[in-house]
N, C-alpha and C positions, 0 to 999 in steps of 0.2 A: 504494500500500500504506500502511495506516493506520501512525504509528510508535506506541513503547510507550505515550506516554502518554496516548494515545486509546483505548489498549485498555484499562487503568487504570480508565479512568472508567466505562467502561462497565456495566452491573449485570451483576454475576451472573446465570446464569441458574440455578435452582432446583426441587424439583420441585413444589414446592408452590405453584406459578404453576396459578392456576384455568384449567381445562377449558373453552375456548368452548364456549357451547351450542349444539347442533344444530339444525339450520331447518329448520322443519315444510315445507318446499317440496322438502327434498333428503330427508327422510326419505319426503316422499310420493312425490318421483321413485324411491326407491330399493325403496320396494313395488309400486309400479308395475309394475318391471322383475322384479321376483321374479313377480309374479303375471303376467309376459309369458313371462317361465320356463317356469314351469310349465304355464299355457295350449300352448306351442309342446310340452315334454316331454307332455303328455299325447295330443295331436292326433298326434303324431309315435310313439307305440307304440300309436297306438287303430289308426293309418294302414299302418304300412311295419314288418316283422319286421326290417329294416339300421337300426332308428333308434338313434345314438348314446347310450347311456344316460350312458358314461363323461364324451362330453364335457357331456353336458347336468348333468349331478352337478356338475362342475366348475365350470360358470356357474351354480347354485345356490348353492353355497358362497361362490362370488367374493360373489355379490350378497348373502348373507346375512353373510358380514364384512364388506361396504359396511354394512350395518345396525348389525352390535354396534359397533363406530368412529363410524357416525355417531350413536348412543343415549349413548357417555362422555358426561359432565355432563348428559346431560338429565335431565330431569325425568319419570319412568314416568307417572305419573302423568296429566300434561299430554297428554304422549303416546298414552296409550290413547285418552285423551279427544277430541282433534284428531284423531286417526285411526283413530275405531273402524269407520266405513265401511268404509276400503282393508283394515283386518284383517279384520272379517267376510267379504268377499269374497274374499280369500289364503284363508282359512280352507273356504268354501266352493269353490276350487279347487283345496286342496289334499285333499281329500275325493274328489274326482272322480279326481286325480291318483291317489291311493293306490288308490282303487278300480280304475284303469286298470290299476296295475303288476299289482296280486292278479291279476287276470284275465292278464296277461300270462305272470306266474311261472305260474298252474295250467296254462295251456295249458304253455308251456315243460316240466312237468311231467309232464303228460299225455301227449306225443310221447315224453320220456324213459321213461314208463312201455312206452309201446306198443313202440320200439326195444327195449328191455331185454327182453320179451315172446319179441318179433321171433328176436334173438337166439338165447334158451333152446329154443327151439324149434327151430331150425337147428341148433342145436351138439346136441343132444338126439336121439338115433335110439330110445331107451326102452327099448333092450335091458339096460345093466348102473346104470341108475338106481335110485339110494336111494327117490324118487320110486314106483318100477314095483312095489317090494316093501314099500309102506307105512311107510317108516322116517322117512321125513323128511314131515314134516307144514307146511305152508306156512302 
């Protein structure tokens, strides 16, 4: 254990100690993974009605805070520039990805509609419906 007068000397730590800058190799691993993300979250609701959305949300998010942490002190700029390919291509799967979900949610929709249909129609014999004597207009 250090004694006091080694700790003494030591500097301050401060917050105005500059931000290492981020390494165009971790930022490219880390679109990578996002764009493995989202690749696997689309194949995975184009494929199986059980596919996890909750956890795949969750590995989105993890890997897009690996991005804003690893973007402190960088340079926007440099960075678009360095990696406009892997974004273009994020970009174009994420295109795909949203177009997968829409189709997912209308289907999801469309069952809801047809059930809800289903239903009214069961519960419905048409003898003392508002429906039977033109009062309720749909």
């Amino acid at each position: 254990m250090a004694d006091q007068s080694e700790i003494s000397t030591l500097p301050a730590r401060t917050s105005e100690a500059p931000m290492p800058l981020a390494r165009p190799g971790n930022l490219a691993a880390i679109i990578g993974r996002i764009e493995e993300a989202v690749d696997e979250e689309t194949a995975g609701i184009r494929a199986s009605t059980g596919f996890d959305l909750k956890a795949s949300n969750a590995r989105k998010s993890r890997y897009l805070y690996e991005l804003t942490r690893a973007m402190k002190g960088a340079n926007e700029i440099e960075f678009l520039e360095q990696h406009r390919e892997g974004l273009a291509r994020l970009r174009q799967k994420l295109a795909k990805n949203e177009a997968a979900i829409l189709a997912h949610l209308n289907a999801v929709n469309e069952v809801a509609n047809l059930l809800k249909s289903a239903i009214q129609r069961a519960e419905a014999d048409g003898t003392y419906s508002a429906g039977e004597f033109g009062w309720a207009r749909a």
